[in-house]
N, C-alpha and C positions, 0 to 999 in steps of 0.2 A: 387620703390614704385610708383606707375600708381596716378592717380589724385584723383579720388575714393576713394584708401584706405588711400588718405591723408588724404580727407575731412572726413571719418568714425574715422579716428586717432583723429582729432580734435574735432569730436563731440562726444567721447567716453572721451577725457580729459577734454571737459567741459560740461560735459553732466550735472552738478549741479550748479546752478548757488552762491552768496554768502550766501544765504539763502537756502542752499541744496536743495534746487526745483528742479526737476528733468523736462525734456520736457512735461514727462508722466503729471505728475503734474499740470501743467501748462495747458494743454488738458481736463485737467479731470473738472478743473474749471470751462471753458469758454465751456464745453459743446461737445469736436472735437469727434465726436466716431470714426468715420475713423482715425484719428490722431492719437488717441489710439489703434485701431485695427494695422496700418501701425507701429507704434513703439513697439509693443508684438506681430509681426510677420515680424519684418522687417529681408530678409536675410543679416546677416554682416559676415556670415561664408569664403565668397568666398574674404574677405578682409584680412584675415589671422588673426585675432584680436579675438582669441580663447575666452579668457576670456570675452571679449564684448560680442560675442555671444553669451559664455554661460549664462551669466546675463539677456540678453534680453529674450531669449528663457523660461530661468527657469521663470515664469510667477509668482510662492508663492512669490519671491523674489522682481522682480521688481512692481509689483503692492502695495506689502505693504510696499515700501522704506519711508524712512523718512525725512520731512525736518530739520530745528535745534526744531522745537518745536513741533515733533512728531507726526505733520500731513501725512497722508495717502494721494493717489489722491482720496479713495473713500471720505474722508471726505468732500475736496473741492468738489468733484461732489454730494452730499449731500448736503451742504451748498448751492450750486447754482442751485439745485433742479434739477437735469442733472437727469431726470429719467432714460431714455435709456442708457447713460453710468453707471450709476448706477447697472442698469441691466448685461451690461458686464464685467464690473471688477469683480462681483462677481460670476455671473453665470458661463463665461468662463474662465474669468482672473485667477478665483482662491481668489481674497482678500479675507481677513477675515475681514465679516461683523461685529466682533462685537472687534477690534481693537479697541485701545484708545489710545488718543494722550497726550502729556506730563500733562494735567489734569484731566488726566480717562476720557476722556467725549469721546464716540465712537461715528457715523456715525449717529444712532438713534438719539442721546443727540444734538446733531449739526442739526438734521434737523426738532426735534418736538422746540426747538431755535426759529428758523425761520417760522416755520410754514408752511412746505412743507406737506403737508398729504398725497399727492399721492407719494412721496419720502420716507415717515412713514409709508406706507401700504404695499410699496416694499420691504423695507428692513427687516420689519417684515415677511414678506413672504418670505423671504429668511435664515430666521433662526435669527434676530438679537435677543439680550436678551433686551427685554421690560422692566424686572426691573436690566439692567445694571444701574452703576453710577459713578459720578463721583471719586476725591479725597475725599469730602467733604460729599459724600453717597446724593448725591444730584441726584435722578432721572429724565427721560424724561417725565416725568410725572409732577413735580413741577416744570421745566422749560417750558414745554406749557402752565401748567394754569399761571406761572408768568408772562408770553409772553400774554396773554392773548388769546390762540388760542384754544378754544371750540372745535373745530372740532375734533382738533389733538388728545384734553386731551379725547376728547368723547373714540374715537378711541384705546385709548392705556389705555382706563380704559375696553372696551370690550374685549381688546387681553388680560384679563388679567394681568394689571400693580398692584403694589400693591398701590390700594387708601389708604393707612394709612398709609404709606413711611412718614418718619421724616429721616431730614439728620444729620450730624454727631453733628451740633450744636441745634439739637431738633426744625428744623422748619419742619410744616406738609405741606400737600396740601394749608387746608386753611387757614396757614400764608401768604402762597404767594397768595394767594387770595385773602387776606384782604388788602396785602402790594400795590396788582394790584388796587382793589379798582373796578374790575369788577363786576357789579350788575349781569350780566348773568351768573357767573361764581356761583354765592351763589345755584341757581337754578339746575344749572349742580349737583354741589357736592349734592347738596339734593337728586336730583333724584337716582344719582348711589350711594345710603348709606354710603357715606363718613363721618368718623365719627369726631363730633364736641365735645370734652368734654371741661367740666366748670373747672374739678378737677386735670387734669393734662397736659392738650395741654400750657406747656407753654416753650416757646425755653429756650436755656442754657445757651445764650447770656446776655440776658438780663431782661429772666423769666418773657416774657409776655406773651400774652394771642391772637389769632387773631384778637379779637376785639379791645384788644390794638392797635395792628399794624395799623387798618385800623382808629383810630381818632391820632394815630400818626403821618401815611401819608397824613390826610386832609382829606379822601375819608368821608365823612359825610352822601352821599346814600348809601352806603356801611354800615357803620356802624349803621344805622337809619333801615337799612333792616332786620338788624339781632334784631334788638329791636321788631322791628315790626311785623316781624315772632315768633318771640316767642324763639328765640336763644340761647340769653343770657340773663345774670342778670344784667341790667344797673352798682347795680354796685358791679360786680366781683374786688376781689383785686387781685394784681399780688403778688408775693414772698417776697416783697417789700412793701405790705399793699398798691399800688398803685392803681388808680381806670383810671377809664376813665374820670372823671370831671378831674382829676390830671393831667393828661397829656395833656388834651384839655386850661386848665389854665397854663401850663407850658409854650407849643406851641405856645398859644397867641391866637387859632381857637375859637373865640368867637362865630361864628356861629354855630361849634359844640358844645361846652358846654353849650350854649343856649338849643339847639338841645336835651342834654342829663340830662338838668334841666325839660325841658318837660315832658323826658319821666323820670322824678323822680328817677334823679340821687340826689347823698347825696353828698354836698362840705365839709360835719364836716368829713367826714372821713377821714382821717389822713395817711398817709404812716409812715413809721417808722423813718423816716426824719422831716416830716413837712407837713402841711394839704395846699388846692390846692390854697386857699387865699395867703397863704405864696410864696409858687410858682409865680401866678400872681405879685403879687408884689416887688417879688425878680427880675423879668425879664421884670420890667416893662411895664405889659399888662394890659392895663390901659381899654379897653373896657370888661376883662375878670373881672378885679377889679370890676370894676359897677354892672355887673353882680352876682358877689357872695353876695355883700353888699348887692342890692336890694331885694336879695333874703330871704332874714331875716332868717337862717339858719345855719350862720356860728359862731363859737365861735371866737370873737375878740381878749378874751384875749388868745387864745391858743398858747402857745411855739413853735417853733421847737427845732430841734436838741440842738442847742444850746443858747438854752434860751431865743430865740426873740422872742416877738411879732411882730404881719404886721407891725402896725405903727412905732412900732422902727428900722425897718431896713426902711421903706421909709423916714426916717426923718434922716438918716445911710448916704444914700443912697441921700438926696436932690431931691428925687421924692417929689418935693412941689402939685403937680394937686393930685397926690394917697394919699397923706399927709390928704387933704382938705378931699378926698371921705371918708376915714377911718373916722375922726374926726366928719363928720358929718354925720355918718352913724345912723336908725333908732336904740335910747336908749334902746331897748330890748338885743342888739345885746351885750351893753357893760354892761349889768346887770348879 
């Protein structure tokens, strides 16, 4: 055996490293196209290593090999925005652009992620499927607006993605919108007819609503925007008879429930648990407390679940400051 076809021997027995990464792989990442072109035209025929050659040669095969978690090189070279290798793996290589790695997410899904658009316009122009998806039916289309990448979502809502995609757990476009809390993003969906319904957009998780999402994330622009356009109904209940004062009293976001007193949110309303006073005071949020009380609007004596009143569980509970605000809350309140 000559020197040559020693070194081919040993770079054919370790040609994966403990993470089945292949050289190819590892090239496709950091961008090498000669590297890649030299390893899917390298001759190792003349080394006697049939099998190596045949592997390298057959191009379907080694371009779409796998690591242990079912990544492609096209993937890596998508994720690092490798346009031009991009271009040859699948142009010449042979890969299949619309592979997916051990969590359905293909080449697309990886790079509308990141927010590669000139890498989304390739691969689209190469055949990828626009409304591929994940395990979870989660598209590239709710992964760029959740990423917050406008351009990408512009993009792959003009190639035809489907804008009204809900994934397996019933979130839409603009749950993830709400959950980003992008004010550009309300604007986008307006423009390309993305539809917002009152009556049935609610996920299967947790049977909210987007505008839920977005005063559950904090996003207070966000959620102030959709009031202000004309969006929603301040106060939509969720499956749960939950509202948006409910959950901003839960959270403790006193400046949104301020925010959504304004725009003549209702704190008597009730979920099927317990009204949003109860909440505040269950989780001692003591600035949201002030806020409902002041607001002369709330029923004192009202129950929850389990037959308490606010002041009996703050007095449960040794919240003496909430104790005090309850007790001396305006006489209307306890009439």
């Amino acid at each position: 055996m000559t020197s040559a076809e020693g070194d081919i021997g040993m770079f054919w027995r370790q040609a994966q490293d403990l993470n089945e990464q292949t050289a190819l792989h590892i090239a496709a990442r950091f961008g090498r196209c000669e590297t890649i072109r030299l390893l899917l035209k390298s001759g190792v025929a003349a080394s006697g290593h049939v099998e190596a050659c045949r592997i390298l040669v057959s191009f379907g095969f080694l371009v779409d090999c796998y690591t242990t978690r079912g990544r492609t090189p096209l993937m890596y070279a998508a994720k690092g925005n490798h346009v031009e290798v991009v271009k040859y793996l699948v142009g010449e290589g042979g890969a299949n652009v619309n592979e997916k790695n051990e969590n359905g997410a293909s080449s697309l899904y990886i790079a509308s992620h990141e927010g590669h658009i000139e890498t989304v316009k390739l691969l689209l122009s190469l055949g990828a499927d626009v409304n591929s998806c994940n395990r979870t039916c989660h598209t590239s289309l709710h992964v760029a607006v959740a990423e917050h990448h406008g351009e990408v979502a512009t993009y792959l809502i003009n190639a035809v993605a489907n804008k009204n995609a809900v994934d397996a757990t019933g979130v839409s476009i603009w749950h993830e919108a709400a959950g980003a809390g992008s004010l550009s993003m309300i604007g986008l969906l307006l423009r390309n007819d993305v539809v917002l319904d009152s009556h049935t957009q609610f996920d299967k998780i947790s049977s909210r609503h987007p505008f839920h999402y977005a005063v559950l994330e904090g996003h207070l622009d966000f959620a102030e925007a959709m009031l202000v356009r004309g969006l929603i109904d301040v106060n939509l209940q969720d499956c749960d008879e939950c509202t948006a004062v409910y959950y901003a009293a839960t959270t403790g976001r006193d400046d949104i429930l301020s925010m959504l007193l304004k725009h003549r949110g209702d704190p008597s309303l009730a979920s099927v648990r317990r009204t949003a006073l109860h909440c505040a005071v269950e989780w001692k949020q003591i600035k949201c407390v002030k806020l409902l009380v002041n607001c002369n609007c709330v029923d004192m004596h009202a129950k929850d679940l389990n037959g308490r009143k606010c002041l009996q569980i703050a007095k449960m509970k040794g919240y003496d400051e909430i104790s005090v605000l309850l007790e001396g809350a305006p006489r209307p309140l306890f009439d």
